[in-house]
C-alpha positions, 0 to 999 in steps of 0.5 A, a space after each residue: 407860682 402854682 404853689 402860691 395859687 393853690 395857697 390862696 385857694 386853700 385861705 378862701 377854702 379856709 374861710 368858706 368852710 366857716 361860712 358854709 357852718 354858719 349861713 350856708 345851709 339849702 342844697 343847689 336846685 340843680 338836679 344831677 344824675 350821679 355815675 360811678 364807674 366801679 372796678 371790683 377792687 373797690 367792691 368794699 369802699 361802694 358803701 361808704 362812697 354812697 352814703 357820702 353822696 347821699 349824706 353831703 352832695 347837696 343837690 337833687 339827685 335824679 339817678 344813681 348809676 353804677 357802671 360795673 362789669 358784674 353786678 351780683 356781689 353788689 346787689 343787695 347795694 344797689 337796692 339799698 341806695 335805689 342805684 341803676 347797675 349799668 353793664 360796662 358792654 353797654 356803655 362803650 363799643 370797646 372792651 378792657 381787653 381790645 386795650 394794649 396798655 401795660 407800661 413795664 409789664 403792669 397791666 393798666 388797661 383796666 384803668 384806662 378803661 374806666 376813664 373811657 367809660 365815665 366819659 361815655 356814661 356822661 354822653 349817654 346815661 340820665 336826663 339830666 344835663 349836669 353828671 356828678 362823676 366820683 372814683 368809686 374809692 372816694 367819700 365825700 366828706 362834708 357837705 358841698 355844692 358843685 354849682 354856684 351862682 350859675 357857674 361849675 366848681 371845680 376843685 384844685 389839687 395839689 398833683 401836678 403830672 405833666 403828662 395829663 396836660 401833654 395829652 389835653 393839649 395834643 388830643 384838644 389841640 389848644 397851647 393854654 392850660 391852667 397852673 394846676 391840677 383838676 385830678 381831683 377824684 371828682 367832678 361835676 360834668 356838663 353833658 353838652 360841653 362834653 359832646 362838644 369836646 368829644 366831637 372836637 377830639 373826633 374832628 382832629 383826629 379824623 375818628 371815634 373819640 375813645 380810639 383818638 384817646 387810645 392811639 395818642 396817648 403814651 402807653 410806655 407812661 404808668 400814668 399816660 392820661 387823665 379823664 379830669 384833666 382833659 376835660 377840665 382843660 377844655 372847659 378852662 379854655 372854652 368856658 372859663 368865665 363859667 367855672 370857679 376854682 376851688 381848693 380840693 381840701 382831700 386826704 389820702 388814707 394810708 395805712 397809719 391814717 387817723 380819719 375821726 369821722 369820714 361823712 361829717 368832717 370839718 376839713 376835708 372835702 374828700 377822704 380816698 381809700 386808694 387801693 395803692 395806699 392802704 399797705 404804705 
């Protein structure tokens, strides 16, 4: 049933991209703040992340953030595309090292860590009410709209790990998720539905809402949660009438990968430079 779902998404997607060429030219009106929580392995991909904003997302963009840890090896970009560098110890009252997380012997800390962080810059960086968060190793590849007839794109994907759900449904407490999967390396966020998920994390569990996600999570999973998804759960179970679904249309880069032109493509929404997937 998912894989028939996702095959209609993908027939409309099809036939939008065609529609987009044609007629569908002005950005949103909708003005957003961009966050971008940035590991050092991803140093290199920086610039190609920002220039696909700049060149493809299609709405007003007030401010740029980049959560990092240090900012002098990045600099001379931060000045380029006019971001804001954000320290990650100014963001979030918790540090990569107070995280326990090393499923067989892999230290994975580090991502868990981010998903905390992008959760807490959307609650806490910029005027705007609506965050464009993307992983600082995706581009965007053509041009795209996140909000359309008043209502937030989010975009499907083809992955589907089970563990992302168990863990919406326990720290959310809700029984209903959708068929498939919003992992899709960016999102479009809405800051007063993120309080309240938040606040509803902290209302079940009787504290702070990174702590709830850290104590409930499984740490013996490689994989034990995803940012996206908890928050796309929500929003498909409080705000379903305000969402469209939309096929994510994203190709992972791996070694022998052929990309003709990665900010001008007609296909893809998304290319991801994956660190795991460069040598495969």
């Amino acid at each position: 049933m998912r894989k028939l779902f996702l095959l209609n998404l993908k027939v409309k997607g099809i036939f939008e991209i065609f529609y987009q060429k044609l007629f569908e030219k002005k950005n949103s009106t909708l003005a957003v703040d961009v966050i971008i929580t940035l590991h050092p392995k991803d140093n290199k991909i920086l610039k190609d992340c920002l220039k696909g904003i700049k060149k493809n997302l299609m709405h007003s963009i007030r401010k740029i953030y980049i959560i990092t840890k240090n900012s002098n090896k990045i600099k001379s970009l931060i000045n380029e595309f006019d971001c804001i560098f954000v320290n990650e110890k100014s963001v979030l009252d918790l540090e990569k090292n107070q995280i326990d997380y090393r499923p067989n012997n892999i230290d994975r800390s580090g991502w868990l860590y981010q998903q905390l962080l992008n959760y807490s810059g959307v609650i806490s960086l910029g005027e705007c009410e609506y965050k464009f968060c993307i992983n600082a190793d995706t581009i965007l590849a053509r041009q795209q709209k996140f909000f359309k007839n008043n209502k937030v794109v989010f975009n499907a994907c083809d992955d589907y790990h089970y563990d992302y759900f168990d863990i919406a449904k326990k720290l959310l407490n809700i029984k209903k998720t959708s068929l498939f999967s919003f992992t899709s390396h960016n999102m479009l966020y809405k800051k007063s539905v993120m309080l309240d998920m938040l606040k509803l994390i902290e209302i079940n569990f009787k504290t702070k809402w990174y702590l709830a996600i850290l104590e409930n999570v499984n740490k013996n999973l490689h994989s034990c949660h995803s940012d996206f998804e908890t928050y796309a759960q929500y929003f498909y179970n409080y705000h379903k009438k305000s969402m469209i679904i939309e096929y994510w249309f994203n190709k992972t880069v791996f070694k022998d990968t052929k990309i003709l032109n990665y900010f001008n493509h007609l296909m893809y929404k998304s290319i991801s430079l994956h660190s795991w997937a460069k040598n495969r």
